[in-house]
BANU-740758 format. One record per residue (C-alpha): residue in three letters; x, y, z. Coordinates in nm, 2 decimals, always signed. Layout:
BEGIN
<site resn="ala" east="X" north="Y" up="Z"/>
...
END
This chain:
BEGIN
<site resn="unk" east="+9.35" north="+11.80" up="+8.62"/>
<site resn="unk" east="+9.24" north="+11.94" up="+8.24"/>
<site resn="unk" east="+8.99" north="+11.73" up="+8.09"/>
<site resn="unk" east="+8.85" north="+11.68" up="+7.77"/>
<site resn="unk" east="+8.65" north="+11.95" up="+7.58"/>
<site resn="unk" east="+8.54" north="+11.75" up="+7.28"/>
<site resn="unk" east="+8.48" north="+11.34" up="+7.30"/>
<site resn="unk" east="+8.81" north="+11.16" up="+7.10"/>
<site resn="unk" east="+8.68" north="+11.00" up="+6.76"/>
<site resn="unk" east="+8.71" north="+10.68" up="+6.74"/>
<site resn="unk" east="+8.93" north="+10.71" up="+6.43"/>
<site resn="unk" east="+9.13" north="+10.90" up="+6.62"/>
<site resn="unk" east="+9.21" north="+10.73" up="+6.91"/>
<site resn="unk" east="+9.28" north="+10.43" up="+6.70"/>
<site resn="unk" east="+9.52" north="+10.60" up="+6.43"/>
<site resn="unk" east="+9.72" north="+10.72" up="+6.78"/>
<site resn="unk" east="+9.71" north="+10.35" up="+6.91"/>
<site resn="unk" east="+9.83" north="+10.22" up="+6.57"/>
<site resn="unk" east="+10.12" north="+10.48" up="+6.50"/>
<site resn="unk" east="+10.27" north="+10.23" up="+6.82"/>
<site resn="unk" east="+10.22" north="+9.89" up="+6.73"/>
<site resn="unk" east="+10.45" north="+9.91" up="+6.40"/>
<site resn="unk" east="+10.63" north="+9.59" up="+6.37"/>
<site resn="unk" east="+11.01" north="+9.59" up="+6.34"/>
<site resn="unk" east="+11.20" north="+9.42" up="+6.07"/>
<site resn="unk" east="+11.43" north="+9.16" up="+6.22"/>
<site resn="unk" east="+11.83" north="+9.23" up="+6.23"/>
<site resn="unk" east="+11.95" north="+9.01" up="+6.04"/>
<site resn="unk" east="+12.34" north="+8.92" up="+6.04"/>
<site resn="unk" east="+12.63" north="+8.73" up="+5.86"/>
<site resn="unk" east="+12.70" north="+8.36" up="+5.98"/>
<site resn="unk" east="+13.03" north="+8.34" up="+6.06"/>
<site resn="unk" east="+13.11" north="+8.02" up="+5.90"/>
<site resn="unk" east="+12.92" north="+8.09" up="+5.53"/>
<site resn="unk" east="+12.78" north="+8.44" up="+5.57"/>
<site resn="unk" east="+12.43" north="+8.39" up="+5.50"/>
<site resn="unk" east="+12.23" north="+8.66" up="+5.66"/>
<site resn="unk" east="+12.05" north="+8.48" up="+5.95"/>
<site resn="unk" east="+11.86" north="+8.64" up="+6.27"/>
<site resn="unk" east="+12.07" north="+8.66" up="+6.59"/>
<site resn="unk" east="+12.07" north="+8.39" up="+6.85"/>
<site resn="unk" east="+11.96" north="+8.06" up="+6.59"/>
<site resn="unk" east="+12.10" north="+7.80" up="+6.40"/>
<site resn="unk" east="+12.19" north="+7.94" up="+6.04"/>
<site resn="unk" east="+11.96" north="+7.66" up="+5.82"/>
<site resn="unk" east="+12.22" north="+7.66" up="+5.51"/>
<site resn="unk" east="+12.53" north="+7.52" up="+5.72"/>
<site resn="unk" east="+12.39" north="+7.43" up="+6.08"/>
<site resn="unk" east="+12.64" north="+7.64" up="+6.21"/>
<site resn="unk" east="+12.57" north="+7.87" up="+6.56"/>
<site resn="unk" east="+12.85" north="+8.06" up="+6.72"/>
<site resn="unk" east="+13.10" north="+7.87" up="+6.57"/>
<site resn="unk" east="+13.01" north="+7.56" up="+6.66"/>
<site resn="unk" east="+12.81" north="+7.29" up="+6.42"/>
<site resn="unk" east="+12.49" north="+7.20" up="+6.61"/>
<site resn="unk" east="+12.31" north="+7.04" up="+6.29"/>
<site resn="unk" east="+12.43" north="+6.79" up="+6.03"/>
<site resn="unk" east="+12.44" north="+6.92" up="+5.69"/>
<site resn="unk" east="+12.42" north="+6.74" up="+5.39"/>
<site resn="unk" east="+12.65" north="+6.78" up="+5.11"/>
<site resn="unk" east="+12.45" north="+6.91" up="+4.80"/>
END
């Protein structure tokens, strides 16, 4: 097995770690019902809406 010639810098090693711990933005879509842009799998919080269905009381505004 090759090793190393040359000890890894410690800046480096950590600019390789980092280059694979970017955080994702999160996929946002349309609600059905109003078509806010809300993650998948939750409530949208301007109707109360999920998957069709109203799971939270709204208030009229």
């Amino acid at each position: 097995m090759a090793t190393p010639k040359y000890k890894t810098s410690k800046s480096k090693a950590a600019s390789r770690k980092a280059a694979n711990m970017k955080l994702a933005a999160p996929t946002l879509s349309p609600c059905q019902t109003c078509g806010n842009l809300v993650p998948s799998h939750q409530v949208c919080p301007k109707c109360g809406y999920y998957n069709g269905k109203q799971v939270i009381e709204k208030d009229a505004e």
